[in-house]
C-alpha positions as CSV (number, residue, x, y, z in Angstrom):
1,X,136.2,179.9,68.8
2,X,134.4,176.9,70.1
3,X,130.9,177.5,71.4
4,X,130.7,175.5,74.6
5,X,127.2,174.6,75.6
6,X,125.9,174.7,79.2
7,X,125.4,171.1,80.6
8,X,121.8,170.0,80.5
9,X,119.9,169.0,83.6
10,X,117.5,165.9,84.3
11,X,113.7,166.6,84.0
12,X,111.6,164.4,85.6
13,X,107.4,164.6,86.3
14,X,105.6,162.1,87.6
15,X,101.5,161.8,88.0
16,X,100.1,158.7,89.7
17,X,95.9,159.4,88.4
18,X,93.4,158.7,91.5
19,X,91.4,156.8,88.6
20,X,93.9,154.7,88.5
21,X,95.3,152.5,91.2
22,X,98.7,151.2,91.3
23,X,99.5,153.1,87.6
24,X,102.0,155.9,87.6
25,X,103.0,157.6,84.5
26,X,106.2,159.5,84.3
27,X,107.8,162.0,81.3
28,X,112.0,162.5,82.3
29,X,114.9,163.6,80.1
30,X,117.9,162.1,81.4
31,X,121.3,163.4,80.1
32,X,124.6,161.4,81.2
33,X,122.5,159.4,83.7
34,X,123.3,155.7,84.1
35,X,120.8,153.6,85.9
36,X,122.3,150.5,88.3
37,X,121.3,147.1,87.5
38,X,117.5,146.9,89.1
39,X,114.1,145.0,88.5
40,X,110.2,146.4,89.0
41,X,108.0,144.5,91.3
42,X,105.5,145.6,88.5
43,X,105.4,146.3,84.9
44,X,107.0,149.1,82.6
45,X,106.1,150.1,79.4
46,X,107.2,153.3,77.4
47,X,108.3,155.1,74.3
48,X,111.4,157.1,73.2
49,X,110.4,160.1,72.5
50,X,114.4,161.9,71.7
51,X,117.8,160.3,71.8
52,X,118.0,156.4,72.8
53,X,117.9,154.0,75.5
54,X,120.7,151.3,76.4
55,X,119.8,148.5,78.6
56,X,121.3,145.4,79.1
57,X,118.0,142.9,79.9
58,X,117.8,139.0,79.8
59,X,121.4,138.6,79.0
60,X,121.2,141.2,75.8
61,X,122.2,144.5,75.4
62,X,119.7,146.2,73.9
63,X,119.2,149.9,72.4
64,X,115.4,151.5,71.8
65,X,115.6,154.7,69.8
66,X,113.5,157.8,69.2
67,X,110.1,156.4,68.2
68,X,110.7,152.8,69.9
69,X,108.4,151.4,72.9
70,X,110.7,149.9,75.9
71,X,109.4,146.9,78.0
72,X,110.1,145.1,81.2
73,X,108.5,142.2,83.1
74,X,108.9,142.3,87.2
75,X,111.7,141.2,89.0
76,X,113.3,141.2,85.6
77,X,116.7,142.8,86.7
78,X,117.8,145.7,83.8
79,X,120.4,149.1,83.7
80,X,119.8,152.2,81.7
81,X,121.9,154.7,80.1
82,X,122.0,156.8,77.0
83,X,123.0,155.4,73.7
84,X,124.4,156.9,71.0
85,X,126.1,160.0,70.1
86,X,124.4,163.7,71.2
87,X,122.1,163.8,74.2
88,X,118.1,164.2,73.8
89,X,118.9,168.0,73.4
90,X,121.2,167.5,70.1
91,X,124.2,168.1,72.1
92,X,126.5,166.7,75.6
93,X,126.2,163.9,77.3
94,X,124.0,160.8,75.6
95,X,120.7,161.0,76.8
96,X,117.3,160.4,76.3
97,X,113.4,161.7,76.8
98,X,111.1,159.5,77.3
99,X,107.5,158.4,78.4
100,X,106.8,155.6,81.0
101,X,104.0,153.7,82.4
102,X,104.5,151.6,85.7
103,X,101.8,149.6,87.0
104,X,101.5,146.4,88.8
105,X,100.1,142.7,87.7
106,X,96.7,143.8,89.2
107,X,96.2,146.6,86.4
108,X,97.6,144.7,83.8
109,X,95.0,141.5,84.7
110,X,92.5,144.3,84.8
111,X,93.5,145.5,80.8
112,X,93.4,142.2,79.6
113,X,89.9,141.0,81.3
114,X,89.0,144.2,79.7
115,X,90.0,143.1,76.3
116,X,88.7,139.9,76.5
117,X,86.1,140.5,78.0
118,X,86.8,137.3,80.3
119,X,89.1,136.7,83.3
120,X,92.4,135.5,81.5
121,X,95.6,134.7,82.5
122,X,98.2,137.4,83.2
123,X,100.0,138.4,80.0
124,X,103.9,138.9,80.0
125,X,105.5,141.1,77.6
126,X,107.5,139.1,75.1
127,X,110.5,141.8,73.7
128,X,112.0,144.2,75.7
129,X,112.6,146.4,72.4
130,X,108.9,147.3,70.4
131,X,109.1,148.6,66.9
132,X,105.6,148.7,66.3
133,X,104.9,152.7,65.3
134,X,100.8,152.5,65.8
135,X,101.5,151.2,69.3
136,X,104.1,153.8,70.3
137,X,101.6,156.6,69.0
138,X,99.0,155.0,70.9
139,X,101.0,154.8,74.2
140,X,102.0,158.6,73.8
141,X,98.1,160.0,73.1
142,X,96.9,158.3,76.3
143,X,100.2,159.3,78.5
144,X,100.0,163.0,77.3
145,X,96.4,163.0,78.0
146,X,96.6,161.8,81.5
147,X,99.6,163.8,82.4
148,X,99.7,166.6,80.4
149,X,95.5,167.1,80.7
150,X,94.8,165.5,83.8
151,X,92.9,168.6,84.9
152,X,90.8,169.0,82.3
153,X,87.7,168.8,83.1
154,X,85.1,166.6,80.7
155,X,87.6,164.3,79.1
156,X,87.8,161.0,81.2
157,X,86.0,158.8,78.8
158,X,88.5,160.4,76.3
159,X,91.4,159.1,78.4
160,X,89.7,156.0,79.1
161,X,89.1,154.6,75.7
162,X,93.0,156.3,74.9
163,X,94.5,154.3,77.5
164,X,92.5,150.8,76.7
165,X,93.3,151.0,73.2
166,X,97.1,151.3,73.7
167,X,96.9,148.5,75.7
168,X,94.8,146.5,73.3
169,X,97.3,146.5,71.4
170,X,100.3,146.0,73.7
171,X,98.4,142.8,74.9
172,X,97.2,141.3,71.8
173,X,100.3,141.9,69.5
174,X,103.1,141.6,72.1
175,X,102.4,139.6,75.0
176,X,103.4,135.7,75.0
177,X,100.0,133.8,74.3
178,X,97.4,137.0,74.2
179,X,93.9,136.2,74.9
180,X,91.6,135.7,72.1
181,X,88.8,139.2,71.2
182,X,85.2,137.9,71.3
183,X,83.6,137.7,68.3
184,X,82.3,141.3,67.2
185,X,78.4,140.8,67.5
186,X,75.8,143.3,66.2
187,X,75.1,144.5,69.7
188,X,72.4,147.0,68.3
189,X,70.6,147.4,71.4
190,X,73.2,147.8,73.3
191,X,74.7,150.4,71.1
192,X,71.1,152.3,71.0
193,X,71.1,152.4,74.8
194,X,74.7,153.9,74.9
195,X,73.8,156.5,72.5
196,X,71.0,157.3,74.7
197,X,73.1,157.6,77.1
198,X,75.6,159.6,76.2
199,X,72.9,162.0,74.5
200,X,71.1,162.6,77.9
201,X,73.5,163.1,80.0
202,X,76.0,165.1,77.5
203,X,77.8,168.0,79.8
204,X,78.9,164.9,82.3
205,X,82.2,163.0,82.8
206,X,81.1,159.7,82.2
207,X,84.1,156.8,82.5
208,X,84.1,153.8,79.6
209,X,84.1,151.4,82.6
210,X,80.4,153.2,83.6
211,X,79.0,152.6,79.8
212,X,80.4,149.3,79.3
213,X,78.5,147.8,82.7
214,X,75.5,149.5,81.1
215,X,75.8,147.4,77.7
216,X,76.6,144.2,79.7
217,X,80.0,144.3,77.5
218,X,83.2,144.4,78.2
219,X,85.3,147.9,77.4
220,X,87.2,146.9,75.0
221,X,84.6,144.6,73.1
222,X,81.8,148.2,73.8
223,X,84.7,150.2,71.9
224,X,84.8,148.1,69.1
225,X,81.1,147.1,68.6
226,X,80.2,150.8,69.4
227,X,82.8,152.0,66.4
228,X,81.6,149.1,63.6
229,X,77.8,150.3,64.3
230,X,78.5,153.9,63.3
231,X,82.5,154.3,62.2
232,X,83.2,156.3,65.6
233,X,84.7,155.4,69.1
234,X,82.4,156.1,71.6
235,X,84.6,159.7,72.9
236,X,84.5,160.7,68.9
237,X,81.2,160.2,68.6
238,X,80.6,162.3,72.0
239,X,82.9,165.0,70.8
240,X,80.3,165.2,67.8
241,X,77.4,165.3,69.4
242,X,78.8,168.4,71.9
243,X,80.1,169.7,68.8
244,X,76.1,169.9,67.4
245,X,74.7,171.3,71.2
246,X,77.3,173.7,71.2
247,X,76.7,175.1,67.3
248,X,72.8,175.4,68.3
249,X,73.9,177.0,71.5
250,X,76.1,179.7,69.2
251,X,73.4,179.9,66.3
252,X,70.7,181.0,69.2
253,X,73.6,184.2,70.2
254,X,74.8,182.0,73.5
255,X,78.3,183.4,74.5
256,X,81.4,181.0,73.5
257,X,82.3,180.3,77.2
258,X,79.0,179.4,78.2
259,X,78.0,177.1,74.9
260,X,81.2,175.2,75.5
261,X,80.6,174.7,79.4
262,X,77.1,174.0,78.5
263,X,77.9,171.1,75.9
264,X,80.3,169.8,77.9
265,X,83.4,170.8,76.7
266,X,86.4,171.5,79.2
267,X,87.1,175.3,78.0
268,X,86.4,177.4,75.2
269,X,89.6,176.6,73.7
270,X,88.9,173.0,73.9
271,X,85.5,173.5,71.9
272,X,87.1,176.0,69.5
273,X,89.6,172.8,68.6
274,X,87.1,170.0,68.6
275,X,85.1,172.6,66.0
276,X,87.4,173.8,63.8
277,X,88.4,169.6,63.8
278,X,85.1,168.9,62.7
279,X,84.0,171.7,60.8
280,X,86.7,174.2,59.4
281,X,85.2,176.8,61.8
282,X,86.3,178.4,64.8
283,X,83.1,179.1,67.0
284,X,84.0,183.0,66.4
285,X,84.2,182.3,62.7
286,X,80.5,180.9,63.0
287,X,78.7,183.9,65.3
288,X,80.6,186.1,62.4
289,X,79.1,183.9,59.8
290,X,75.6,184.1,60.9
291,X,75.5,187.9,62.0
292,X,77.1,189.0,58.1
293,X,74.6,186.3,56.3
């Protein structure tokens, strides 16, 4: 007997951030679709994340499988359609999953001043296929923390410094002519004063774009200075330091809930992963620890 399967259906969430003007990020699994022959008046970027995409752009037909990043440049007319065999679900129709970002020039400008820490010329992205694994994974931390955790309270310099690093990369590795990185200086000051920073004001939201005016640096060129000083990006060394106030905060008998809202974190289950990360312990496992000691 043949087991027939039931045909799968197009999922599609989108989530334009208010952070964020003129990005839009969209997740969709498309099963059978097939997109006409269009163009952006922006820019789109995005990774494969199950089956693969078929596109015919700048007079070549091109395929970008599961673990791929796909590109295109406006008003560069493109189709879409599933390649391959099975659909993104193992089974009907070719399909695929995938994660988009669509933004205009203006961002893009933005990202790259932001790199290189200078106005530069806008960069256009030079293959409309990327096999470059580091960026893909890059692309899909920042998308799933903006869309997937775009509630979540306390993480925007978490999605900040996720969101400039993938496009770090994106516009110094696959852009034609990317702009040159300043010259990693010492910076100490500047590094001190950050630290400060983030130290005194610990429970609070603060953006990258807020701490890089504050070191008279540029985000990208803060990130990097920030990490050679003491091996962290400025969120990981955050997530450290709540990590410490909330253990104190536990050690002294303060209830989970209130040590993690108190040190910052967005929930208890978010300081309960960020502490078992950095510590092997749960914040229950600690409280237990101290009281049978």
């Amino acid at each position: 007997m043949t087991r027939r399967h039931a045909p799968r259906r197009d999922d599609v969430r989108v989530l334009r951030p208010a952070h964020e003007p003129g990005l839009e990020l969209m997740r969709a699994s498309f099963f059978g679709q097939r997109f006409a022959r269009h163009s952006h008046e922006g820019f789109g970027v995005g990774v494969i994340e199950t089956g693969a995409l078929g596109f015919r752009y700048r007079g070549e037909e091109l395929v970008a499988p599961a673990g791929a990043v796909n590109t295109v440049n406006p008003d560069e007319p493109h189709d879409g359609y599933g390649a391959g065999g099975c659909g993104a679900g193992g089974h009907g129709a070719p399909g695929w999953t995938y994660r988009m970002f669509y933004f205009p020039a203006a961002f893009l400008a933005r990202m790259a001043e932001d790199v290189a820490g200078a106005p530069t010329p806008l960069p256009f992205l030079n293959s409309g296929v990327v096999r470059d694994p580091e960026l893909a994974a890059l692309l899909l931390r920042a998308h799933a923390l903006h869309l997937d955790h775009a509630a979540a309270p306390g993480q925007r310099l978490g999605r900040d410094s996720a969101l400039l690093a993938a496009f770090a990369r994106l516009i110094t590795r696959h852009t034609y002519a990317p702009p040159n990185l300043p010259r990693a200086r010492p910076e100490h000051h500047a590094v001190a004063r950050i630290k400060e920073r983030l130290r005194e004001r610990l429970d609070e939201d603060l953006p990258l774009a807020e701490l890089a005016r504050m070191a008279c640096l540029s985000p990208w060129h803060l990130v990097r200075v920030f990490a050679r000083h003491t091996g962290l990006t400025p969120h990981a060394w955050l997530m450290q330091q709540r990590a410490r106030a909330a253990r104190d905060l536990l050690l002294r008998g303060t209830p989970i809930a209130e040590a993690a809202a108190r040190s910052g974190f967005a929930d208890q289950s978010h300081l309960t992963r960020i502490m078992k990360r950095l510590t092997g312990l749960t914040p229950g496992q600690l409280r237990n620890s101290v009281q049978e000691s």
